[in-house]
N, C-alpha and C positions, 0 to 999 in steps of 0.2 A: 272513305277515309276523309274526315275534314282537311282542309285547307291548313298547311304548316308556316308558323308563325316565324316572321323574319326581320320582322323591327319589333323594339323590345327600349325601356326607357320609363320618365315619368313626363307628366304634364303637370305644370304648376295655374290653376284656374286663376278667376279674378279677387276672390276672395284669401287667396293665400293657401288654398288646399293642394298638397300634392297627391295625384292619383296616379297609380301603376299603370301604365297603356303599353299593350303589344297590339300588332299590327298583320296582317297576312299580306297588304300590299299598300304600296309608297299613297294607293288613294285615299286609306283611310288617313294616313301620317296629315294630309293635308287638308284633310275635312278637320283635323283637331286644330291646325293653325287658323282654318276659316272660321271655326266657333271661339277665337280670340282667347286662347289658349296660351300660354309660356310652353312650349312641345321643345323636349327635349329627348330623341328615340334615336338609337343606330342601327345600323342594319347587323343581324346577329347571323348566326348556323341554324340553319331550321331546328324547328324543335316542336314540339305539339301544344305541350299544356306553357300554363302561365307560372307553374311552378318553375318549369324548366328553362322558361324564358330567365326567369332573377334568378337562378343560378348561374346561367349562362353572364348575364351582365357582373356575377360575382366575381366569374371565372376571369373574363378580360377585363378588369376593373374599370368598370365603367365612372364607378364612384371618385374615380383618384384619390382615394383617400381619405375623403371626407364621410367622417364618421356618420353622422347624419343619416346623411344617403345611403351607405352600407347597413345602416340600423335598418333603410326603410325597403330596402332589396329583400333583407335575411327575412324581414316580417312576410315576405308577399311569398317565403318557399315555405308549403307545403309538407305533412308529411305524405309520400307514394308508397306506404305499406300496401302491398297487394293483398293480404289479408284480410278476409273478412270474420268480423268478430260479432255474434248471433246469439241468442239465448235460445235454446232447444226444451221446448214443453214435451215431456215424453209420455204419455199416457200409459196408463198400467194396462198389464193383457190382460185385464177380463173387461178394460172398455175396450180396446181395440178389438175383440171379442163379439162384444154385443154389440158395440154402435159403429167399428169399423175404423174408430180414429185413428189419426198417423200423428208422427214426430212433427212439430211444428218449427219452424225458424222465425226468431223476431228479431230485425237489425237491432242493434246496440247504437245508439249516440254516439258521436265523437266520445264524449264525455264521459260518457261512462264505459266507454273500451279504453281511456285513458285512468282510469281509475282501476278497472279489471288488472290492465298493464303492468301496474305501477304498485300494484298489492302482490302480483305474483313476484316482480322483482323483489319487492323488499324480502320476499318469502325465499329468494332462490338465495341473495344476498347474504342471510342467515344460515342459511343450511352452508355455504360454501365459508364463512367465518367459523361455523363450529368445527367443521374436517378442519 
């Protein structure tokens, strides 16, 4: 099991870019201040992913408030559907037959299991408007 992440924050570069940074220990926090960094991180609830980390900083508002920051938190979570969404190539029985083929699985894109989604909703949408 990887290493659970417990500082959590953003860092503002030289350039003006802010980038999301979590941390698994207080060494990295301060390799970001050594590369002349604006580091801005608190120490959070373990947590694993980086989604979990900017929810976490959502939870005890880290942001105080300011909209900004809160825009740039909510951007860095993630959707965690455990779902996996696959296109199934099913061959007919008379090839699996003769050449032995099997059911094929091909990931789907973000992109296009959000589109999949997003067509069944509006289809489920309709059917529960007509009842």
């Amino acid at each position: 099991m990887k290493d659970a992440i417990i500082y959590a924050g953003y860092s503002r570069l030289a350039d003006g870019t802010m980038k999301f940074r979590t941390a698994t220990s207080e060494v990295r926090v301060n390799q970001l201040v050594a590369f002349g960094e604006e580091v801005h991180m608190i120490l959070i609830k373990d947590v694993y992913t980086k989604s979990a980390a900017a929810k976490e900083l959502l939870r005890i508002n880290h942001a105080n408030g300011a909209k900004e920051l809160e825009a740039f938190y909510v951007a860095q979570v993630r959707d965690e559907n455990s779902f996996r969404v696959v296109k199934l190539k099913v061959p007919s029985v008379a090839m699996q037959q003769l050449t032995g083929a099997k059911i094929e699985e091909e990931p789907l894109t973000a992109k296009e299991a959000r589109k999949i989604r997003a067509e069944f909703n509006r289809k489920v949408k309709a059917a529960y408007e007509a009842n």
